[in-house]
C-alpha positions in Angstrom: 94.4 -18.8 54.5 90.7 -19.7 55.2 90.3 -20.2 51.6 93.2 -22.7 50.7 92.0 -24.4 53.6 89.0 -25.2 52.6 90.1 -25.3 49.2 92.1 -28.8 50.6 89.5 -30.1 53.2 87.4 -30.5 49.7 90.1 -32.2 48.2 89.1 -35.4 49.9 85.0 -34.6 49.5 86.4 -34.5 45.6 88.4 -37.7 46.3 85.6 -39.7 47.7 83.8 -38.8 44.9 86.2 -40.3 42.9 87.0 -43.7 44.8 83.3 -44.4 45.1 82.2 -46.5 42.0 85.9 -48.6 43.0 84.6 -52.3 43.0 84.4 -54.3 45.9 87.0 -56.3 45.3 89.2 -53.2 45.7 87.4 -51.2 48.0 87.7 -54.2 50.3 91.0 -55.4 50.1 94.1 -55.1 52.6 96.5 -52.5 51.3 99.1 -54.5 52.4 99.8 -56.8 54.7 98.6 -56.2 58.1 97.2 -53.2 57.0 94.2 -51.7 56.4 91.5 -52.2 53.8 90.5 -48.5 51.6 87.1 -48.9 53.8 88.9 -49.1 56.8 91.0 -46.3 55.8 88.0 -43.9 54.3 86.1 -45.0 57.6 88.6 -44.2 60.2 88.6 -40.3 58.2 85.1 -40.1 58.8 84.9 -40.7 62.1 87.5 -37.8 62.6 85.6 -35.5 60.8 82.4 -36.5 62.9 84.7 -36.2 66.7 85.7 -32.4 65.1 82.0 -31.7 64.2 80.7 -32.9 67.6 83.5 -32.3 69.8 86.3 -30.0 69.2 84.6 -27.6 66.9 81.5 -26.5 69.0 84.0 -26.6 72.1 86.1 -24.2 70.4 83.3 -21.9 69.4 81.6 -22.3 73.3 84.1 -22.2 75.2 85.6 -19.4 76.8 88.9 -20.9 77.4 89.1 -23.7 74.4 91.9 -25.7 73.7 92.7 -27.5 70.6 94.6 -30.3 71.5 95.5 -33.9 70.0 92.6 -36.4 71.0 94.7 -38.3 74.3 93.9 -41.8 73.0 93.9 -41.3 69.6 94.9 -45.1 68.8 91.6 -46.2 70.5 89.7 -44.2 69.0 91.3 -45.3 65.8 90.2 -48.8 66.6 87.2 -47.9 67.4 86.5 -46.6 64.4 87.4 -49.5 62.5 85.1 -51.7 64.2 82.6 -49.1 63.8 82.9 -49.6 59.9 82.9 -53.4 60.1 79.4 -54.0 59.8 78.6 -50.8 57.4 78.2 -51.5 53.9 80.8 -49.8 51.4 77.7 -47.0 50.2 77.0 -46.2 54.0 80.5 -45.0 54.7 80.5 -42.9 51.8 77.4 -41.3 52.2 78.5 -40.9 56.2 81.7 -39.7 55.0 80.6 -36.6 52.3 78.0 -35.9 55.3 80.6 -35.3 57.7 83.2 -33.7 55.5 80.4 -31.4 54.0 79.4 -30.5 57.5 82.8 -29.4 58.4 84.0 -27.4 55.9 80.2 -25.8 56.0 81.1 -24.9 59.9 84.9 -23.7 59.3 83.5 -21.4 56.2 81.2 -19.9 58.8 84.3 -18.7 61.4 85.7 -15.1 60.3 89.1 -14.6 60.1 90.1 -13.6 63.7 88.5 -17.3 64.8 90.1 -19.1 62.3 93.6 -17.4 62.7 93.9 -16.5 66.3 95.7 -18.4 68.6 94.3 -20.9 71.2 95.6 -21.6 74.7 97.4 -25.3 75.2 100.8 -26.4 74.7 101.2 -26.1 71.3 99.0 -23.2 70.5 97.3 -23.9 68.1 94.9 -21.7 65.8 92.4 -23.3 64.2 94.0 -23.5 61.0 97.2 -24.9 62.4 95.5 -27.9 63.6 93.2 -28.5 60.8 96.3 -28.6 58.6 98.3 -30.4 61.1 95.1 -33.4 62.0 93.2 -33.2 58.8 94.5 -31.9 55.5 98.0 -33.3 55.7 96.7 -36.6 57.1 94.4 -36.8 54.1 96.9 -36.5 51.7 99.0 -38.6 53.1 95.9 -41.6 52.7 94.8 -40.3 49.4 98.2 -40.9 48.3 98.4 -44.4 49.8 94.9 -45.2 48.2 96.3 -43.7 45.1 99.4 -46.1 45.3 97.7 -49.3 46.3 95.4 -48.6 43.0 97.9 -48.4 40.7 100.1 -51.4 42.2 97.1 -53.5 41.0 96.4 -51.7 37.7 97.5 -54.3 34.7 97.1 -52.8 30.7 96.5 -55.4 28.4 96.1 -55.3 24.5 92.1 -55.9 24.0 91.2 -59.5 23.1 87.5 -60.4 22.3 86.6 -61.3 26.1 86.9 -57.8 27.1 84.6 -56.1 24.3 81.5 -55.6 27.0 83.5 -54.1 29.5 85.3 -51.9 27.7 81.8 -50.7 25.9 80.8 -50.1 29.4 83.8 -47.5 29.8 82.0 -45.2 26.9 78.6 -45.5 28.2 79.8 -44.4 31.6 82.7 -42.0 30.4 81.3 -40.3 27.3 78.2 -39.0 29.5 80.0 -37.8 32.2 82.6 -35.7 30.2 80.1 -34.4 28.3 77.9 -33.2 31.7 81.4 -32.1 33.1 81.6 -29.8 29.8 77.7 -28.5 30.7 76.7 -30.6 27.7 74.8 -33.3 29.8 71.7 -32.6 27.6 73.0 -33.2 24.5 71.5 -36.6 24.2 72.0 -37.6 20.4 75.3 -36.2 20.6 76.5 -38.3 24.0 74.7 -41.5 21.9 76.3 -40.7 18.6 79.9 -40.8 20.3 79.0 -44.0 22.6 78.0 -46.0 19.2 81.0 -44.5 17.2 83.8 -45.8 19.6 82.1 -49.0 19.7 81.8 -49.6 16.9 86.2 -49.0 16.3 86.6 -50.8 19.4 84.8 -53.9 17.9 86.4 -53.5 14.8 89.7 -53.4 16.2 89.2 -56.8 17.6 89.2 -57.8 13.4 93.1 -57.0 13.1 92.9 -58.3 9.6 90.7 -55.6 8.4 92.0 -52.6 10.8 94.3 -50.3 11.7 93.6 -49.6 14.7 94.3 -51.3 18.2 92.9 -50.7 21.8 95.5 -51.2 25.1 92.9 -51.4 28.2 93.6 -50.8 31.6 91.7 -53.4 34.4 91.5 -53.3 37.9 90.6 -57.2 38.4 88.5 -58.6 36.0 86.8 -54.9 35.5 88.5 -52.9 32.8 88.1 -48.7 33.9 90.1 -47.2 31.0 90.8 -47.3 27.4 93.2 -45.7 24.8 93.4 -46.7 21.1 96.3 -46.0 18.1 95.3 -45.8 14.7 95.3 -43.6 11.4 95.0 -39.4 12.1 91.1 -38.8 12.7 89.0 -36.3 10.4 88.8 -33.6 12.7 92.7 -33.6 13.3 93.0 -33.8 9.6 90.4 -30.9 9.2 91.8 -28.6 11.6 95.0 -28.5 10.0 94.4 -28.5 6.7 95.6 -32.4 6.3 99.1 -31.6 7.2 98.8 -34.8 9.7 97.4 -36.9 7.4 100.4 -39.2 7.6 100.2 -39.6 11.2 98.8 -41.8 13.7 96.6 -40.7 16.0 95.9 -41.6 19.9 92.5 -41.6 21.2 89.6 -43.4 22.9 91.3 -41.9 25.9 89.1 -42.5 28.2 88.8 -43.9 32.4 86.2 -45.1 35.1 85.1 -41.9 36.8 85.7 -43.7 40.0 89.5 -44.4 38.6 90.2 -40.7 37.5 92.5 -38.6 39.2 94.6 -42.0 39.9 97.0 -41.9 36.8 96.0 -44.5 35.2 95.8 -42.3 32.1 99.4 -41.5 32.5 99.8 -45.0 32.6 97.6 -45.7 29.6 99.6 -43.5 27.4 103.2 -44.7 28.6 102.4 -48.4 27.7 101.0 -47.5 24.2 104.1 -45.2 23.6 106.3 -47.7 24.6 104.7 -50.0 21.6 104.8 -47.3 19.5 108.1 -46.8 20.2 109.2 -50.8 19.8 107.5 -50.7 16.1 109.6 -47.7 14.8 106.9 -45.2 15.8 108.1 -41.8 16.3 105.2 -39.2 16.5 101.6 -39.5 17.1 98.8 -36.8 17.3 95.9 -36.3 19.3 92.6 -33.9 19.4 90.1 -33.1 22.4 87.5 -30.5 22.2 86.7 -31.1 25.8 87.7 -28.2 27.4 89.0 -29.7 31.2 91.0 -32.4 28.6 92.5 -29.4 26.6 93.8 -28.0 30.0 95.4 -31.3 31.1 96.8 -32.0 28.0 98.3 -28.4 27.4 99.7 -29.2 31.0 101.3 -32.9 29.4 101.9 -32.4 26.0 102.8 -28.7 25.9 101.2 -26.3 23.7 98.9 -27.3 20.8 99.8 -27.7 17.5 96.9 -25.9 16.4 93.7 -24.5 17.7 90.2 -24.1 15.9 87.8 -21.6 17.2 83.9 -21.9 17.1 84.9 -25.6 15.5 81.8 -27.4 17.3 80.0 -23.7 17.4 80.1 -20.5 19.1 82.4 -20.4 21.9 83.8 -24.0 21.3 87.5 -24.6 21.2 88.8 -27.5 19.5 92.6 -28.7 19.8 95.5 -30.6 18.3 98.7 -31.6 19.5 101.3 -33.6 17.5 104.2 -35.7 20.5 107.4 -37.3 20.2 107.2 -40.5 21.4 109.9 -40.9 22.8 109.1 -38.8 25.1 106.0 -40.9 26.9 108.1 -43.7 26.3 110.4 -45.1 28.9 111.9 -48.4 26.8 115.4 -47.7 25.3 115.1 -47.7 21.6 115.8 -50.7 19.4 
């Protein structure tokens, strides 16, 4: 119980981590009218996590008679909190925020089982993980999931024209590095550069229909694009790992979003409009290859099982995969 607690109290740490590179214009704008803004939001969870860490959590460890109880003016203090975040900068109530979510989990990992589990006197009886799930871990997911909404209401994918070329180069030179040091291959320099230049260099030759085959769809929050995804002939390293069997096949790649904007579905999103073209222009499979191993789990959970997998392809240990899709189904158009 303690563990899949704290296993979701770090959901959010995660989350922030996430949400933080958002730009302003996002970060700061209503989420609807009348409502609040994401800082607003991300502030008002802070401050909870600070009144717990202050408050209810050394009351419930002193005390000889504690009571966990909902806070009785819990709209004020709400309030407050917003005009506590008013003249904070966006990086102040992040760094405020993984301080006080660190420090809670930190203090509720220290509690054995018998004070974590054990009932508390007060009307409701709580135990301590009653009311953390009740007042924190359900109330996060219900804002991560508004965030999550409000994001994707103002996500637009666009086919790539020449005006976006340096911000979608800037989506390799932030992405490519951090899969790579999310693989444990952060010091593979040359390699990380060698990758950068190479989907450069197809996205600006994309922008040359004339003279290629391939095409980019972007995905922009604003005027900022955070994700990429490109169509064109079946790679060499698809072709190699099954012995060309896919060489008539057209291959989806340059897969690739804004760590700020992952975990959004704006991926999902990515590949549904560029299926959906596909589709319109008589399309009917594609492949595609990672040999990132946290990609190769997400995709096995999307597209299903590979279509073939290479052992020790980039080296000892290394995995790399292929899947070959219908599109029709990533599609949601009606067929011509």
């Amino acid at each position: 119980m303690k563990e899949q607690l704290i296993s979701e109290l770090n959901e959010f740490l995660e989350f922030i981590g996430w949400i933080e590179d958002i730009n302003d214009e996002i970060w700061f704008a209503p989420l609807g009218e009348g409502k609040w803004r994401i800082h607003d939001v991300v502030t008002h969870i802070m401050r909870w996590d600070m009144y717990f860490n202050k408050v209810t959590f050394p009351a419930s460890i002193e005390s000889q008679s504690p009571e966990l109880a909902e806070h009785p003016d819990y709209l004020g203090y709400n309030e407050q909190s917003i005009r506590y975040g008013q003249d904070k900068t966006k990086q102040q109530i992040i760094d405020e925020t993984k301080r006080n979510r660190q420090l809670m989990i930190d203090q509720v990992n220290s509690l054995d089982e018998d004070q974590f589990s054990g009932g508390y006197p007060g009307e409701r009886e709580f135990t301590l993980a009653s009311y953390l799930t009740r007042f924190f871990t359900s109330h996060d997911k219900h804002h991560m999931r508004q965030i999550r909404d409000f994001i994707a209401s103002r996500l637009m994918i666009e086919s790539l024209s020449p005006s976006d070329e340096i911000s979608a180069c800037r989506v390799f030179e932030t992405s490519i590095p951090d899969a790579f040091a999310k693989e444990g291959l952060g010091d593979l320099q040359e390699d990380i550069q060698s990758e950068v230049d190479y989907k450069k260099q197809m996205l600006r030759a994309s922008l040359d229909q004339a003279c290629s085959d391939t095409f980019f769809l972007v995905a922009k929050m604003g005027q900022q694009i955070v994700g990429t995804i490109s169509f064109g002939p079946c790679g060499e390293d698809a072709k190699a790992c099954t012995n060309n069997e896919l060489s008539g096949i057209g291959e989806l790649g340059s897969l690739y979003i804004l760590p700020g904007y992952q975990g959004m579905g704006i991926g999902s999103a990515l590949i549904r409009d560029i299926a959906n073209l596909l589709k319109r222009q008589g399309v009917e499979r594609f492949c595609l290859d990672s040999g990132y191993r946290r990609a190769q789990k997400r995709w096995q959970q999307k597209f299903g099982q590979p279509y073939a997998v290479v052992k020790d392809y980039w080296g000892p240990g290394s995995v790399h995969m292929v899947w070959v899709c219908s599109v029709s189904d990533f599609a949601d158009v009606p067929s011509t």
